[in-house]
C-alpha positions, 0 to 999 in steps of 0.5 A: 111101359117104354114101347108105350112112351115111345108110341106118344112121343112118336105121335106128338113128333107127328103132330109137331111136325105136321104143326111146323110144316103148316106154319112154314107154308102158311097154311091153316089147318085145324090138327086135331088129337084126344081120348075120344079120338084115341078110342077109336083108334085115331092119333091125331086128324084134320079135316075128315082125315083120322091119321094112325101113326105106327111102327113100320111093317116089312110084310106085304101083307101088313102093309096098306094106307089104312083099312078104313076109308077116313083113317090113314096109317102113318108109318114110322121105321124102327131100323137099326140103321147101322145094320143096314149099313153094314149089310149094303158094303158086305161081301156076304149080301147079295148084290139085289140085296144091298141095291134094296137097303141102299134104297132103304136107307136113301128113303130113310134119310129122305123122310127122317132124322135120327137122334144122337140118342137113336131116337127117329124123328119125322123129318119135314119132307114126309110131313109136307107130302101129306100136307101138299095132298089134304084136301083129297084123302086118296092123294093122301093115301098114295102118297103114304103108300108110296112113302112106305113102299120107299122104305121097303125098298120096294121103289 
């Protein structure tokens, strides 16, 4: 039941975000979500873009911007945050390892906040990424992709 909660509030986050970022710019755009759209796998979606927020995935393989041409998957981190700040001072970490979490953890800070209460909430910057790229679903998919690759640690 929890994983479930925090599945919704994720996906309503994403859509108040993406609403906030919107208004903030002035840009009007028609952000839509409900049950037809969540059979078919869809979250919330705007204009012909389907976007499908998940947790994140460290595998290479998992990793991609969707596998359907019209639907993008969002990812969101569920890092324990202190972890990877321990790991980046230890003197047991790998010096090429600490170098990925640090980039982990700056790209982290870059496209998120967390919560007093550990809960990680969409930060404006990843929202305007998406929002900046709209009217064509290929930008929109690299940028996502490129997000995703920053949380790997991979940029």
């Amino acid at each position: 039941m929890y994983r479930t909660w925090i599945s919704v509030l994720t996906q309503l986050d994403f859509c108040y975000v993406f609403e906030y970022v919107c208004a903030i710019k002035g840009i009007n755009l028609q952000l839509e979500c409900s049950a037809e759209l969540d059979e078919k796998g869809i979250d919330a979606r705007v204009n012909d873009i389907g976007f499908q927020v998940a947790k994140i995935s460290q595998r290479k393989e998992a990793r991609s911007g969707g596998t359907k041409k019209t639907i993008i998957t969002i990812p969101y981190p569920v890092f324990n945050i202190e972890e990877i700040k321990r790991k980046i001072i230890s003197n047991r970490v790998k010096e090429e390892n600490k170098i990925r979490y640090q980039k982990i953890l700056e790209a982290f800070n870059r496209y998120f906040i967390q919560l007093k209460n550990g809960f990680i909430v969409f930060g404006e910057k990843y929202i305007e990424e998406i929002v900046n790229n709209i009217n064509d679903i290929e930008k929109v998919r690299e940028a996502v992709n490129k997000i995703w690759k920053e949380l790997s640690g991979e940029f």
